[in-house]
C-alpha positions in Angstrom: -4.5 -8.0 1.5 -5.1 -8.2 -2.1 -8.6 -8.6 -2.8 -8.9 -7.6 -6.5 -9.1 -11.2 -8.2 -12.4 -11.4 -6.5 -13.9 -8.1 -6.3 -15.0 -5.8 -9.3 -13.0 -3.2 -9.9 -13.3 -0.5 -7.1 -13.4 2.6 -6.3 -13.3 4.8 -3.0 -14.0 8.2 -2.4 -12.9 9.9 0.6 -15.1 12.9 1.5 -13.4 15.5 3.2 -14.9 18.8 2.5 -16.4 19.4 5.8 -15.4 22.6 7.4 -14.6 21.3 10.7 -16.8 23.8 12.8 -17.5 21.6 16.2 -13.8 20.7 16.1 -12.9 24.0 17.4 -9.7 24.4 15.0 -11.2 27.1 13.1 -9.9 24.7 9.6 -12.0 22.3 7.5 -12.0 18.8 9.5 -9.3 17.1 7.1 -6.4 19.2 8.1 -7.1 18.8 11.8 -3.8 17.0 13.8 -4.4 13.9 14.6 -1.2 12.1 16.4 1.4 13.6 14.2 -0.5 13.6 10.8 -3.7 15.2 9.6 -7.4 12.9 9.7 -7.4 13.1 5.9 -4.0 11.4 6.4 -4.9 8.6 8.5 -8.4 7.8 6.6 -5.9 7.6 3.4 -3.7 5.1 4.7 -6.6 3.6 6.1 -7.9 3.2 2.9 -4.9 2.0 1.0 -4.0 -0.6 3.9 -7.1 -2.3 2.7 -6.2 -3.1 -0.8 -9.2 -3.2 -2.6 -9.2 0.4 -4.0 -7.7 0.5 -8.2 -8.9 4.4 -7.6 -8.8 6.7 -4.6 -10.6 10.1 -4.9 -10.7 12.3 -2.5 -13.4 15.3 -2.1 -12.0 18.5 -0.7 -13.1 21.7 -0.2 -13.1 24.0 -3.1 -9.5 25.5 -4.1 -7.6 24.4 -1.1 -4.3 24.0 -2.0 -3.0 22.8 0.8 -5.4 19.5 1.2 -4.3 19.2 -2.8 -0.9 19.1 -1.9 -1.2 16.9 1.0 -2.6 13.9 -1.2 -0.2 14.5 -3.6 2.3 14.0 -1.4 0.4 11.0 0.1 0.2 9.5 -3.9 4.1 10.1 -3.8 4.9 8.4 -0.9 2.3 5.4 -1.5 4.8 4.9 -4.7 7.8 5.3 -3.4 7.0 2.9 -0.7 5.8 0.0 -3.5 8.8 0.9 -5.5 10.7 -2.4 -6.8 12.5 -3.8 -3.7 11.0 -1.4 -1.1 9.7 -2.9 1.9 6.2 -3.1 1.0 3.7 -5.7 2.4 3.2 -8.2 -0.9 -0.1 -8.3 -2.6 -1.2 -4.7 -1.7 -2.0 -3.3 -5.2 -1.1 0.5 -5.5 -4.3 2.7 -6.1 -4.2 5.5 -8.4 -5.2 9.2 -6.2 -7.5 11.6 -7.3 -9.0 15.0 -6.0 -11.8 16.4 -7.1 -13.2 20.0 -5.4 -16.2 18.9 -3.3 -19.7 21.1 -3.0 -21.4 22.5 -0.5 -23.3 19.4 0.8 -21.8 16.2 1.5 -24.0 14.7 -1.6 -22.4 17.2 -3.6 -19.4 16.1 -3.2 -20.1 12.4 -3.2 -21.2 13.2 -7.3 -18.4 15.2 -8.1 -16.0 12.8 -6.9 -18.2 9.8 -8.9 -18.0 12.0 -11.7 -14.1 11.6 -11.8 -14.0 7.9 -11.3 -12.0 5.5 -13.4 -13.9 4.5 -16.8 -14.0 0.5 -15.5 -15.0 1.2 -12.3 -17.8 -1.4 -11.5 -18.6 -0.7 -7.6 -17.8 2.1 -4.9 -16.9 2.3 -1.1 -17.9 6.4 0.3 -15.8 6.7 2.9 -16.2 9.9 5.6 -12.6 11.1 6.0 -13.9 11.6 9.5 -14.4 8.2 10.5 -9.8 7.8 10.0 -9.8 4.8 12.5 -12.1 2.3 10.3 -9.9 -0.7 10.5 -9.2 -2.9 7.1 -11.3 -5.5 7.7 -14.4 -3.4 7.6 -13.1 -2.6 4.2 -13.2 -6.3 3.4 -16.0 -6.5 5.1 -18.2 -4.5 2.7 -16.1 -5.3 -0.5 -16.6 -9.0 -0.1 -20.5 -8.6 0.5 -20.5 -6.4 -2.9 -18.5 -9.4 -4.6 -21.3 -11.9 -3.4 -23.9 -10.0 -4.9 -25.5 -7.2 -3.0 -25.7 -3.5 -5.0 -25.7 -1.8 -1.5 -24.1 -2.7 1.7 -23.4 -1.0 4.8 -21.6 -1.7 8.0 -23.2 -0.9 11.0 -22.9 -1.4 15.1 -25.4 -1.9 17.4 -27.1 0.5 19.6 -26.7 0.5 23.0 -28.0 3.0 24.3 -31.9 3.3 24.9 -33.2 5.3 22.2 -36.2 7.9 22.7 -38.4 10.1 19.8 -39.5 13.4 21.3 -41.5 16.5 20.1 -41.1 20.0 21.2 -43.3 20.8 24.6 -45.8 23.0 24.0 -48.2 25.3 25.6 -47.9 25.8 29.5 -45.1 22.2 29.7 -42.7 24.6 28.1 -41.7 25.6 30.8 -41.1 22.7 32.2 -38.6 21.3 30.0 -38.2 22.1 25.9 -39.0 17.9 25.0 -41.7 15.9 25.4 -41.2 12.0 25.0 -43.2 10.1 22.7 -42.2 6.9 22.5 -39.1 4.4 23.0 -37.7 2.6 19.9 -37.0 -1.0 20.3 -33.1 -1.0 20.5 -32.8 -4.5 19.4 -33.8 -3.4 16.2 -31.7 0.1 15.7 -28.1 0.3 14.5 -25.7 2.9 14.1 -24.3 3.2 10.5 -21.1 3.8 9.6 -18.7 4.0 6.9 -17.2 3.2 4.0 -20.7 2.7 2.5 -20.3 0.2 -0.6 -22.6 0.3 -3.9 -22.6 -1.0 -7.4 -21.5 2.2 -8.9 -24.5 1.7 -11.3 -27.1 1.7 -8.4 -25.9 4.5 -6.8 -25.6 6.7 -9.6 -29.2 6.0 -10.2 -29.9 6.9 -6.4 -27.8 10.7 -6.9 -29.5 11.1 -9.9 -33.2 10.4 -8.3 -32.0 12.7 -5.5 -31.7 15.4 -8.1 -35.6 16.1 -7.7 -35.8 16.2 -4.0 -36.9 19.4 -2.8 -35.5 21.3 -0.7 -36.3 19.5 2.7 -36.4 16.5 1.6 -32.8 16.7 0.8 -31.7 18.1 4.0 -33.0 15.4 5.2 -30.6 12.8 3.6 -27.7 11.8 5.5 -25.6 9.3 4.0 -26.2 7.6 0.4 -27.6 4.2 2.1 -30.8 6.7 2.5 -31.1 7.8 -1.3 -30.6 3.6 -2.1 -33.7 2.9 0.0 -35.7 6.0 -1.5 -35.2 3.5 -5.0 -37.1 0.6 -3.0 -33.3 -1.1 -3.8 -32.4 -3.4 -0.4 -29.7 -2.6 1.7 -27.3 -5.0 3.4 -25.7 -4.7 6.7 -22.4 -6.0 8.0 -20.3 -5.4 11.0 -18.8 -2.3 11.4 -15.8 -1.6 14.5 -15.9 0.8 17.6 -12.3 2.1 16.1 -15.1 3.5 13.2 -16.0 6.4 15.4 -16.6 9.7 13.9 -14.3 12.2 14.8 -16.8 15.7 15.1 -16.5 17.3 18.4 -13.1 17.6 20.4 -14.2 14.5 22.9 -14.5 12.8 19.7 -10.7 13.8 19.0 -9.3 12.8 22.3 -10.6 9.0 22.0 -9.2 9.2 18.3 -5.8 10.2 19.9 -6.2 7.5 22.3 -6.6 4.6 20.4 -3.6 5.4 18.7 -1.0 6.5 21.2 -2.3 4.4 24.2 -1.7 0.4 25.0 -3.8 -1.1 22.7 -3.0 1.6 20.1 -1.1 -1.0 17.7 -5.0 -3.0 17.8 -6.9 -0.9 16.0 -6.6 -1.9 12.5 -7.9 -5.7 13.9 -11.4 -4.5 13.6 
């Protein structure tokens, strides 16, 4: 689907310089086998199914060569695939790859990569290269919300599970058990964010840049760039996001990846 007559022109960045620790695999997250290919593989031809990206850049860990070679190759075959009279679905306009060496925090690597973007570029998706399942039409999803106007939109799912905030037990209770509960959030209210995260490239340079004066906890505290938006007072939108958008983090995680690809209903995901 070829959204670019309608959209301004786009960026994504792909951040995959996580190392990949709870997987087990004793590798950085990206290079991790996933039904044949690597995650960073999937999330790419996630991405470029969508057809809204002119630019691709990819955050990797620092020096490795292989992850660099890997979207080369991907760039390679994305052209030989959209070469004149290959097979290629119509309309789908062919991105140009970048890679860029990604820092030690997941922020860091979300400016390094924005730092590398396309000179025209007028709006950004950050997708987590973790999250390989997210089906095209969340990619719409976002991009079209970004074309009617919002500077920040994320999509999101709801939460079904009851939700409680605790505090560490204290005193003589700590024996008892190491949490206390305080309170139960109202679940009809909570979602559970996903990505890719879209922003007018403008806004959320503004938001890194703010950032830049965080201390030191306050930064840890930032998980995704939705969070350094709202520290501007800027209003963030929500759309729906797609169970296929899990993030793959622990092994289980892994499994249920695997199975939504290889088992009945594996040729379903990308209907998001």
């Amino acid at each position: 689907m070829n959204t670019a007559s309608t959209t301004p022109v786009t960026a994504v960045i792909v951040v995959a310089a996580g190392s990949g620790q709870r997987l087990g695999y004793g590798m950085p997250k990206a290079k991790v086998p996933l039904s044949g290919d690597s995650i960073l593989v999937h999330a790419l031809r996630g991405v470029a199914a969508a057809g809204i990206a002119q630019q691709i850049c990819v955050a990797i860990p620092p020096g490795d060569s292989e992850l660099q070679a890997l979207c080369e190759s991907f760039a390679r075959d994305l052209k030989a695939e959209h070469r004149p009279g290959a097979p290629a679905e119509q309309g789908v306009q062919l991105p140009v790859v970048t890679v860029v060496d990604g820092g030690a925090s997941r922020a860091e690597s979300v400016r390094a990569a924005m730092a590398a973007l396309l000179p025209d570029t007028a709006a950004v998706l950050v997708h987590d290269a973790a999250r390989a399942l997210a089906p095209e039409a969340v990619f719409h999803r976002v991009a079209k919300a970004l074309a009617a106007g919002a500077v920040a939109v994320i999509p999101v799912m709801p939460v079904v599970d009851t939700v409680k905030t605790v505090e560490p037990t204290t005193g003589g209770l700590a024996a008892v058990a190491p949490e206390l509960v305080t309170g139960t959030a109202p679940r009809e209210a909570l979602r559970a964010v996903q990505t890719p995260q879209g922003f007018d490239l403008a806004t959320l340079t503004r938001a890194h840049e703010a950032a830049a004066g965080l201390d030191a906890g306050r930064a840890a505290a930032i998980t995704d760039d939705a969070m350094l938006v709202e520290l501007l007072g800027v209003p963030v939108h929500a759309v729906r996001g797609a169970s296929q958008s899990l993030k793959i983090t622990t092994p289980l995680d892994l499994i249920i990846a695997e199975g939504l690809l290889e088992g009945p209903l594996g040729v379903r995901w990308v209907e998001g």
